[in-house]
C-alpha positions as CSV (number, residue, x, y, z in Angstrom):
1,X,-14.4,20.1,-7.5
2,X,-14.4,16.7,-5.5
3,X,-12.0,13.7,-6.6
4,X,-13.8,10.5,-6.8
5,X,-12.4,7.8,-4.4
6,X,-10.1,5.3,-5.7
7,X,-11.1,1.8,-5.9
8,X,-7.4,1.4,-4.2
9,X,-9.0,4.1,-1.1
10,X,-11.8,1.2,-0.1
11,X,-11.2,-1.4,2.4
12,X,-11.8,-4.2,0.7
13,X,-12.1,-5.4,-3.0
14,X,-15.0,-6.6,-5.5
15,X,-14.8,-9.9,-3.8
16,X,-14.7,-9.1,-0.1
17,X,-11.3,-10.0,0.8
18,X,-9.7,-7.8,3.4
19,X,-6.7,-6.6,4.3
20,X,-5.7,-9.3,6.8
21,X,-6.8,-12.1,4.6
22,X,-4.4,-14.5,3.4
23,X,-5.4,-13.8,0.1
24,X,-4.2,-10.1,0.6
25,X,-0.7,-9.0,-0.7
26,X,1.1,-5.8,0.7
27,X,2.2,-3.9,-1.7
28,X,4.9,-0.7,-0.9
29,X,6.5,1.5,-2.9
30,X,9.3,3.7,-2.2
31,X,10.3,6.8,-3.5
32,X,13.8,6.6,-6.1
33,X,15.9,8.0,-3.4
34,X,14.5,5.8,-1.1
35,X,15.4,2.6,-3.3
36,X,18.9,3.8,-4.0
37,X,19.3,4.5,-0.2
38,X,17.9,1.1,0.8
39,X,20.4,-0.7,-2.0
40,X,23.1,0.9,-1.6
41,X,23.5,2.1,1.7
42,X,21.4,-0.1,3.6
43,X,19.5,2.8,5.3
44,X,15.9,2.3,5.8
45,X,13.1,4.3,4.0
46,X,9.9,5.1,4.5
47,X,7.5,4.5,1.8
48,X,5.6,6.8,0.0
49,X,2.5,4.7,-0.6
50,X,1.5,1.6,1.1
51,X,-1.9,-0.5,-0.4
52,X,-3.1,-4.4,-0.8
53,X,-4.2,-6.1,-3.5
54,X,-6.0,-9.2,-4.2
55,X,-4.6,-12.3,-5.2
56,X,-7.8,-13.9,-6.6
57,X,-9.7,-10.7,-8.1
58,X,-5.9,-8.5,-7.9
59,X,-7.7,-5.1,-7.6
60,X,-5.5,-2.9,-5.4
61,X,-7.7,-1.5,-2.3
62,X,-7.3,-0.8,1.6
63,X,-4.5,2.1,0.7
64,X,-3.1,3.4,4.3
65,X,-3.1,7.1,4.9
66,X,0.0,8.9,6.1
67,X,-0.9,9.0,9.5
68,X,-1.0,4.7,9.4
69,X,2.0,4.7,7.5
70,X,3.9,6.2,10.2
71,X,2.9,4.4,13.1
72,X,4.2,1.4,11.1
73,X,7.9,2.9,12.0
């Protein structure tokens, strides 16, 4: 069975922006350890998902995969 793709998996949303557009916002989430770690601690975390989403249109798209997400280190 395949998965459909995620509007959040394409590169750019319903009205073209992209993700280096100023009208893109990054978006990343953290996993509740990874909060807690980062507040309290002061320890950085990776994130567990990393994505943009519009600030005209605000449809999430241009998700990174885990391979981009680590080279942001």
């Amino acid at each position: 069975m395949t998965s459909q793709p995620q509007k959040s998996d394409r590169k750019t949303c319903d009205c073209g922006t992209l993700p280096t557009s100023e009208n893109a916002r990054k978006v990343v989430k953290y996993s509740t350890w990874g909060m807690i770690a980062m507040g309290l601690v002061g320890i950085s975390a990776s994130p567990i998902d990393i994505y943009y989403v519009c600030k005209i249109c605000k449809q999430p798209f241009g998700r990174l995969s885990k391979e981009e997400r680590k080279s942001l280190r």
